[in-house]
C-alpha positions as CSV (number, residue, x, y, z in Angstrom):
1,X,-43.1,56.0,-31.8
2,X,-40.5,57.3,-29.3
3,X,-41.4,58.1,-25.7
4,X,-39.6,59.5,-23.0
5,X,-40.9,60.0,-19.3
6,X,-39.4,61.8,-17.1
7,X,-40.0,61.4,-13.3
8,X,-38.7,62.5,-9.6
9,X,-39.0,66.2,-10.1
10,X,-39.8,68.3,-7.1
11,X,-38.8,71.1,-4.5
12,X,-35.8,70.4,-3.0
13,X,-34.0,72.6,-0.1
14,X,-30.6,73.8,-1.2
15,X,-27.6,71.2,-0.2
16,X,-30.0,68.5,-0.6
17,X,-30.3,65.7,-3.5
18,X,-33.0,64.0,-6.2
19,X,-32.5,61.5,-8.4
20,X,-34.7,61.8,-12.0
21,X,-35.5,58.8,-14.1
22,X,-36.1,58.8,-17.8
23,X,-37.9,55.6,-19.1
24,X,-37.5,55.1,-22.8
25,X,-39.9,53.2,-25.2
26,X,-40.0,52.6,-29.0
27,X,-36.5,52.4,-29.3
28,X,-33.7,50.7,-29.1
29,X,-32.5,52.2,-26.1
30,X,-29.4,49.9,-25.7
31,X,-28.0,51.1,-28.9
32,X,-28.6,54.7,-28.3
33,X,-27.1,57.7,-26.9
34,X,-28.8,59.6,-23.8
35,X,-28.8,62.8,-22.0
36,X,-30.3,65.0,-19.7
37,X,-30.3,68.5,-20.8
38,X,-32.3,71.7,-18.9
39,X,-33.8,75.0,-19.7
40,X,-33.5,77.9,-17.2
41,X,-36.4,80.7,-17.6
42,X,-34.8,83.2,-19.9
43,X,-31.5,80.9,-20.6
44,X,-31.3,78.7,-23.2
45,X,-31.3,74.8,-23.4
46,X,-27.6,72.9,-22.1
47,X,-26.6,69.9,-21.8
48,X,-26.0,69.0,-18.6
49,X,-25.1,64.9,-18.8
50,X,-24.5,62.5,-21.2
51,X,-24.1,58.5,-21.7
52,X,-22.5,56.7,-24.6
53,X,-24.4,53.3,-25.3
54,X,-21.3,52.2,-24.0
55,X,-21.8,53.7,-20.6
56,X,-19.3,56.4,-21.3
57,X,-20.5,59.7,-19.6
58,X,-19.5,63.6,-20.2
59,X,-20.6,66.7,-18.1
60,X,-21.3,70.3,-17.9
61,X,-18.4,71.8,-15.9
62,X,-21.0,73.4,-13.5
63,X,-22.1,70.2,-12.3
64,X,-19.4,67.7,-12.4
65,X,-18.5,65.9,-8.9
66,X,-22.5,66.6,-7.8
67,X,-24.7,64.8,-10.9
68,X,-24.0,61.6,-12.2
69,X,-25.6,59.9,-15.5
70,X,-26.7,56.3,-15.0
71,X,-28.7,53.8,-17.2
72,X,-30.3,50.3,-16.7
73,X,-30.4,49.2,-20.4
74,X,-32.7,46.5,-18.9
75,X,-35.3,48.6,-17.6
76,X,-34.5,51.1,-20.6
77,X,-33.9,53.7,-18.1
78,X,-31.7,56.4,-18.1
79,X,-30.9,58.5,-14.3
80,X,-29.6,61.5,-13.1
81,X,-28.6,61.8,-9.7
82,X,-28.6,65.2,-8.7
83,X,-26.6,66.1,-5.3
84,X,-25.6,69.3,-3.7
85,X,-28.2,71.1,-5.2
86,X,-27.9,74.8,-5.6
87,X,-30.6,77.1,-6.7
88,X,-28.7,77.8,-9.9
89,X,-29.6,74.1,-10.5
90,X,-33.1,75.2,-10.8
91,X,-34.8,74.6,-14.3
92,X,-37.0,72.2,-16.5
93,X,-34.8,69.3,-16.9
94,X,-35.7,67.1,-20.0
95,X,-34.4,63.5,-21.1
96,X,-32.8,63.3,-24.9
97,X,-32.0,60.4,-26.8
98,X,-29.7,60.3,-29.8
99,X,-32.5,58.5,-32.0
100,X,-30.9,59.9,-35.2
101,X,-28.1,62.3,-35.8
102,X,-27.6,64.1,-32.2
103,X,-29.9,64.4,-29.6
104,X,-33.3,64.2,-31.5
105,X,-36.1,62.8,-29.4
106,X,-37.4,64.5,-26.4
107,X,-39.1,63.8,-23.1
108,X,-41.4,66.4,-22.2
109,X,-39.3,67.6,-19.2
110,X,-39.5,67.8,-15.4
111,X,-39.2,70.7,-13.3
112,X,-36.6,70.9,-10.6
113,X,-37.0,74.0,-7.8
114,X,-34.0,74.1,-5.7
115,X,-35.0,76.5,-2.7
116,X,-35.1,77.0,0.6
């Protein structure tokens, strides 16, 4: 059975950074695909980051040169370092794994408050 857990949500002041973890189990998270996709009230669901299993990574334009994907295939961890944080940045932020076809298996999301 696929788990994801996502951690290191919060309030954070405008300006100011978080970082979220994502740890994986019940897959071979080495092999797979991962992303970090989050859900505004009343928008629907982006994707915000993405890593290849070969550590290749793609963004949403709004928050290229601020978030950066990581993962620590030994810890089956994925990360997303989140830094000048706006309050459009605000949303449920949710860890995705390509288990299948696409982004498949989902963690059960974080929320992230940007706000002063």
């Amino acid at each position: 059975q696929v788990q994801l857990v996502e951690s290191g949500g919060g309030l954070v002041q405008p300006g100011g950074s978080m970082r979220l973890s994502c740890a994986a189990s019940g897959i071979a998270f080495s092999a797979k695909d991962m992303g970090w996709y989050r859900q505004a009230p009343g928008k629907q669901r982006e994707l915000v980051a993405a890593i290849t299993r070969g550590g290749s990574t793609n963004y949403a334009d709004s928050v290229k040169g601020r978030f950066t994907i990581s993962r620590d295939n030994a810890k089956n961890t994925v990360y997303l370092q989140m830094n000048s944080l706006k309050p459009e940045d605000t949303a449920v932020y949710y860890c995705a794994a390509a288990y299948g076809i696409g982004f498949d298996r989902w963690g059960q999301g974080t929320q992230v408050t940007v706000s002063s």
